[in-house]
C-alpha positions as CSV (number, residue, x, y, z in Angstrom):
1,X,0.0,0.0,0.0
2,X,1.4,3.4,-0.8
3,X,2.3,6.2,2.0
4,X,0.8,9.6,1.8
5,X,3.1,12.4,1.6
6,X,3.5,13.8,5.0
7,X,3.5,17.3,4.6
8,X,6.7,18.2,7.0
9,X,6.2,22.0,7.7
10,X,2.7,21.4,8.4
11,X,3.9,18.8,11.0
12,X,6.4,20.9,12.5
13,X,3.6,24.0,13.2
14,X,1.6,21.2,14.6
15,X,4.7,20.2,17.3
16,X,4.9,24.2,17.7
17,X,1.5,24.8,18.9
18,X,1.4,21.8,21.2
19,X,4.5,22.6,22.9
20,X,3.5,25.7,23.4
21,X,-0.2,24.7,24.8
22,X,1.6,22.6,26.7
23,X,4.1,24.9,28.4
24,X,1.7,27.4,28.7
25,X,-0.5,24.5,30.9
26,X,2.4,24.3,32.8
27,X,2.9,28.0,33.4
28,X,-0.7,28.2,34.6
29,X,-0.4,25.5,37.1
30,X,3.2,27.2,38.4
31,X,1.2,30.8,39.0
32,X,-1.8,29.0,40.2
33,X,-1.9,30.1,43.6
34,X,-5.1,28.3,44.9
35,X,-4.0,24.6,43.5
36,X,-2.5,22.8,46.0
37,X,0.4,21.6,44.8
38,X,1.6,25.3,45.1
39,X,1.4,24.9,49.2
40,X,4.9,24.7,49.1
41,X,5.2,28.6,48.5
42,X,3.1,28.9,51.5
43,X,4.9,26.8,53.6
44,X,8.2,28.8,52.1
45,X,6.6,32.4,53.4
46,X,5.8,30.5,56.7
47,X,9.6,29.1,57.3
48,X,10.9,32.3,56.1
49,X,8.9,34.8,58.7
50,X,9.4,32.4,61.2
51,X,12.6,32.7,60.9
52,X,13.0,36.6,60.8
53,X,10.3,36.5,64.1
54,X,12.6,34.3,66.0
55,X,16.1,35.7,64.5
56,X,14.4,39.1,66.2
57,X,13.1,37.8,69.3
58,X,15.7,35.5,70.6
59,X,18.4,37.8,68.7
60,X,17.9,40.1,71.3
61,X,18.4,38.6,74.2
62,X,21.6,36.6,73.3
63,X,23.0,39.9,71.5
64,X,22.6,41.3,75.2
65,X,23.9,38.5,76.7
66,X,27.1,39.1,74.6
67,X,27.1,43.0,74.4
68,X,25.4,44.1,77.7
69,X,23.9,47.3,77.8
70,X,24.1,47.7,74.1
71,X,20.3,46.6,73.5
72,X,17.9,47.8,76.4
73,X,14.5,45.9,77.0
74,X,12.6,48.7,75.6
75,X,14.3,47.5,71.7
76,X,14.1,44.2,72.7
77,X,10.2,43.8,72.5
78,X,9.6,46.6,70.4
79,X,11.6,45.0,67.8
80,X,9.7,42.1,67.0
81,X,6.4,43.7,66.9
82,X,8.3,45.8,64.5
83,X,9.6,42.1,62.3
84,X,6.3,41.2,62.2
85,X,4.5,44.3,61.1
86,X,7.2,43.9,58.0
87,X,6.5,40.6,57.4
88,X,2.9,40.5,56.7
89,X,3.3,43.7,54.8
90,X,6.0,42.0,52.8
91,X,4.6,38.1,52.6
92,X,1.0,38.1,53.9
93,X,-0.7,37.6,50.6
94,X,1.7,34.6,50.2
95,X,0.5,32.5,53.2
96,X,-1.6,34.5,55.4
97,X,1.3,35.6,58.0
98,X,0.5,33.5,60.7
99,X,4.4,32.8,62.4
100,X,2.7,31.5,65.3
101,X,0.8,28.4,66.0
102,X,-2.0,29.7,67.5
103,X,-2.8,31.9,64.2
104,X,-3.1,28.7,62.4
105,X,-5.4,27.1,65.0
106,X,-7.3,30.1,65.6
107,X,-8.5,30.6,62.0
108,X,-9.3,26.9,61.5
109,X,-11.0,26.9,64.8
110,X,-13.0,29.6,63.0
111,X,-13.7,27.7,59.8
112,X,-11.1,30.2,58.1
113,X,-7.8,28.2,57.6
114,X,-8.2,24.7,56.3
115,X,-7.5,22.2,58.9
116,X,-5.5,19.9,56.4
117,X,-3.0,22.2,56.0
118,X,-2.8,23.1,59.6
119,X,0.0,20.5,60.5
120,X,2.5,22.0,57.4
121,X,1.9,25.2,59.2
122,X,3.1,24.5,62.1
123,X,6.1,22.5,60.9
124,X,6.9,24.9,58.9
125,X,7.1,27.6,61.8
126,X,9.2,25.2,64.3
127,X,11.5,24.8,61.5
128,X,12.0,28.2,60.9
129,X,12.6,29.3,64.8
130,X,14.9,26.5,64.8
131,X,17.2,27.5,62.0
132,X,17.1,31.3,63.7
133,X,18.4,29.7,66.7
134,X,20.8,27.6,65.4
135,X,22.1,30.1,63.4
136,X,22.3,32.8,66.4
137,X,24.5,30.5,68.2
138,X,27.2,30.2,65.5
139,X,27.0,33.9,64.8
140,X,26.6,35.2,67.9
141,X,28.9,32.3,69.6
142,X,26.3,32.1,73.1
143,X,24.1,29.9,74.0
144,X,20.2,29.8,72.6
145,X,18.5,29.9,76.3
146,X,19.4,33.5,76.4
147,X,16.9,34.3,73.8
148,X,14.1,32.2,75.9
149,X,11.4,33.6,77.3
150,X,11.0,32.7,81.2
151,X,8.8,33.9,84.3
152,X,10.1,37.0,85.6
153,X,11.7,36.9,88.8
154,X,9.2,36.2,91.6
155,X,6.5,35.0,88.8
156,X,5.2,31.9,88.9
157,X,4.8,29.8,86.6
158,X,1.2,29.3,86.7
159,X,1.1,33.5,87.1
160,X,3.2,33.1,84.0
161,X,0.4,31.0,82.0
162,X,-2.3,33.4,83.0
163,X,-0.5,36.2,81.9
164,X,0.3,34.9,78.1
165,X,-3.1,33.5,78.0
166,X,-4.3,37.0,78.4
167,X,-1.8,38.6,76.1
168,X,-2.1,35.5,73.2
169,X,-6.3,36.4,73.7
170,X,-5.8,40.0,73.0
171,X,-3.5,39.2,70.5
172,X,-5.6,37.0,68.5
173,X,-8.4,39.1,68.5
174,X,-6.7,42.0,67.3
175,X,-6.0,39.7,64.1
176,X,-9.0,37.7,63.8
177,X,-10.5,41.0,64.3
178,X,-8.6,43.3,61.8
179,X,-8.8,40.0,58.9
180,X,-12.7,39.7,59.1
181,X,-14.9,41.7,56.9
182,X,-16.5,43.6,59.5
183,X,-13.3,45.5,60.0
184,X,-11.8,45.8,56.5
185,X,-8.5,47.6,57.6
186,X,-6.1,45.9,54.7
187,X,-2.7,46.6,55.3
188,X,-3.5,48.5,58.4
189,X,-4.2,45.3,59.9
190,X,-0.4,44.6,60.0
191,X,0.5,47.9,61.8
192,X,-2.0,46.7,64.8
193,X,-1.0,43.9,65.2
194,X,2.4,45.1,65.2
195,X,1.5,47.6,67.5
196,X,0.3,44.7,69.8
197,X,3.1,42.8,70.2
198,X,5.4,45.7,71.0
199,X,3.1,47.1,73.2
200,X,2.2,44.4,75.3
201,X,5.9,43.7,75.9
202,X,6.6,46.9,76.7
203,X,4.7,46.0,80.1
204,X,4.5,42.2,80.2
205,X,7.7,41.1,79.1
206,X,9.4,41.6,83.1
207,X,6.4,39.3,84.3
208,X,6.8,36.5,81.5
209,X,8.7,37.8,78.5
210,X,5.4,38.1,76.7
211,X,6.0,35.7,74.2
212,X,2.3,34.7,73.0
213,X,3.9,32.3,70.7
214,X,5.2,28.5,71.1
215,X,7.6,28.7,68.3
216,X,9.3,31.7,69.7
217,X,10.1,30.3,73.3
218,X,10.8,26.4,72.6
219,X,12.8,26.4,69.2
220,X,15.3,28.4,71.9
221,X,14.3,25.6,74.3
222,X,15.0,22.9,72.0
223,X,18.0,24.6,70.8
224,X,19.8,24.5,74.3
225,X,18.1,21.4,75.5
226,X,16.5,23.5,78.3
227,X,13.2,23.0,79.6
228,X,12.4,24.2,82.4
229,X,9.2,26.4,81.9
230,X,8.4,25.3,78.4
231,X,4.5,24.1,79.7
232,X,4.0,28.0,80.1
233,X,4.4,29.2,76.6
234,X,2.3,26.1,75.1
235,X,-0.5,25.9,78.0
236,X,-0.5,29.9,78.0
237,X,-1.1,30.9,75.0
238,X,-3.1,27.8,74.1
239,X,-5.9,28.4,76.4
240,X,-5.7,32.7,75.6
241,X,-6.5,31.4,71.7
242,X,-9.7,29.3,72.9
243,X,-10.5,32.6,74.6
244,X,-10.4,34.8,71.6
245,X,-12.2,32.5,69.2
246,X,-14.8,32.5,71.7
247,X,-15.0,36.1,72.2
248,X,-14.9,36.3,68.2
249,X,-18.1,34.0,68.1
250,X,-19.4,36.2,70.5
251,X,-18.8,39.6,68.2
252,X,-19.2,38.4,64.9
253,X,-20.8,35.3,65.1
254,X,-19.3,31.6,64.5
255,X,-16.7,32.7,61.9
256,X,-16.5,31.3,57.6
257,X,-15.7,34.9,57.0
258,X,-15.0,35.1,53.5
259,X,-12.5,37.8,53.5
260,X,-11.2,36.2,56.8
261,X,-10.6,33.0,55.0
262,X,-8.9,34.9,52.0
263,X,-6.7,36.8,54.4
264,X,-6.0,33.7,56.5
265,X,-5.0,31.5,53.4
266,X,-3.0,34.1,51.5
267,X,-4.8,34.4,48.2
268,X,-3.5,36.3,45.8
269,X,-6.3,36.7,43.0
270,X,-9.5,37.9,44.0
271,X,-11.5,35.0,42.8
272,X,-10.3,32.9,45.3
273,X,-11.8,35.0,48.4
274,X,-15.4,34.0,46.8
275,X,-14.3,30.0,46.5
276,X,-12.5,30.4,50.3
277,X,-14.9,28.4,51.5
278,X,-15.4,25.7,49.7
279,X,-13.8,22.1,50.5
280,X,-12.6,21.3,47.5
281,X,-10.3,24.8,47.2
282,X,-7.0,24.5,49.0
């Protein structure tokens, strides 16, 4: 049987147009924030401002333990309200911002945060505090337990736990607060919080460092193999974040905020705040 010509330039635009259909499918699925096999650039942001929060917060201490009297206590809390207020300006559209455990939990408590992707979340923020620490001890050549957080002298450690419950509460409902739709602050969201964090250790910090954050007071734990009031910055700030979900239910009802869940999740396109919601989104 004879072969029909094959008609080789028309074959070649043929190859053309599906290689480029077909790298074009896989440029849509690369800048496809909501599929989930993007959650790696969320667990990215999460590692990365972890890092910076810790780097700041434990930073300070040890840098004082090394050079004392070149940072007073006054820097040393303002600055990480500072770091954070930078880091949800600069990454909170990425992955929400949370840095802190009890971010995650609070907005999945709230039906705002998917609970699946609740335990990258929190991996992703231990290993970030722990390379901050790590790193501060070769740089800085001291030990990590200076940058923990412990009860202040006199405090006990169950004073301790109220005292970071009541901080993590007010915390957390500054953010819940400022990401829900009966706010609608935007980016002034991340100058109160901010604003929080310094404040409230500009008082607190004496009584029990003011951590309101596991991540921030055990990596340094971990890091030096010292435990000895690492209960208080779990139990603390575990029980203020039931606290402010249930004072949240109690302002704006039980939560599934969609521009809480868009804020929470980090989307980046606007269609995704209206699909939020939905199980079958990421």
């Amino acid at each position: 049987m004879a072969h029909l010509p094959v008609d080789t330039s028309e074959q070649a635009t043929l190859t053309h147009v599906l290689q480029d259909r077909l790298e074009g499918l896989r440029l849509d699925r690369f800048n496809d924030f909501a599929d989930p096999r993007q959650e790696w650039r969320r667990l990215a942001a999460e590692t990365f401002g972890s890092f910076f929060l810790v780097l700041v917060a434990a930073g300070g201490g040890m840098v004082a333990h090394v050079f004392p009297g070149q940072i007073g206590n006054a820097a040393a809390v303002v600055a990480p309200g500072l770091m954070v207020m930078a880091m949800i300006m600069f990454m909170g559209r990425v992955s929400g911002a949370h840095f802190n455990p009890t971010v995650s939990l609070a907005f999945a408590l709230r039906g705002e945060f998917p609970w699946r992707r609740v335990p990258g979340y929190l991996a992703a923020q231990c290993a970030g505090g722990l390379i901050a620490v790590f790193m501060l001890e070769i740089l800085v050549h001291t030990s990590a337990r200076w940058g923990a957080t412990t009860p202040g002298h006199g405090v006990s450690n169950w004073a301790a736990i109220g005292i970071e419950a009541i901080l993590t509460m007010g915390l957390l409902s500054v953010i819940l607060g400022t990401a829900s739709g009966a706010q609608q602050v935007g980016i002034l969201g991340a100058v109160a919080v901010g604003a929080y964090i310094a404040l409230a250790g500009l008082w607190a910090a004496p009584l029990s460092g003011a951590s309101m954050n596991p991540i921030r007071s055990i990596t340094p734990d971990l890091a030096s193999v010292n435990f000895r009031a690492w209960y208080v910055y779990l139990v603390g700030p575990l029980v203020g974040m039931l606290f402010a979900v249930a004072m949240a239910w109690v302002l704006r009802g039980s939560g599934r905020d969609q521009t809480a869940a868009a804020v929470a999740q980090g989307s980046f396109v606007e269609e995704i705040a209206s699909k939020a919601l939905k199980p079958d989104q990421p």
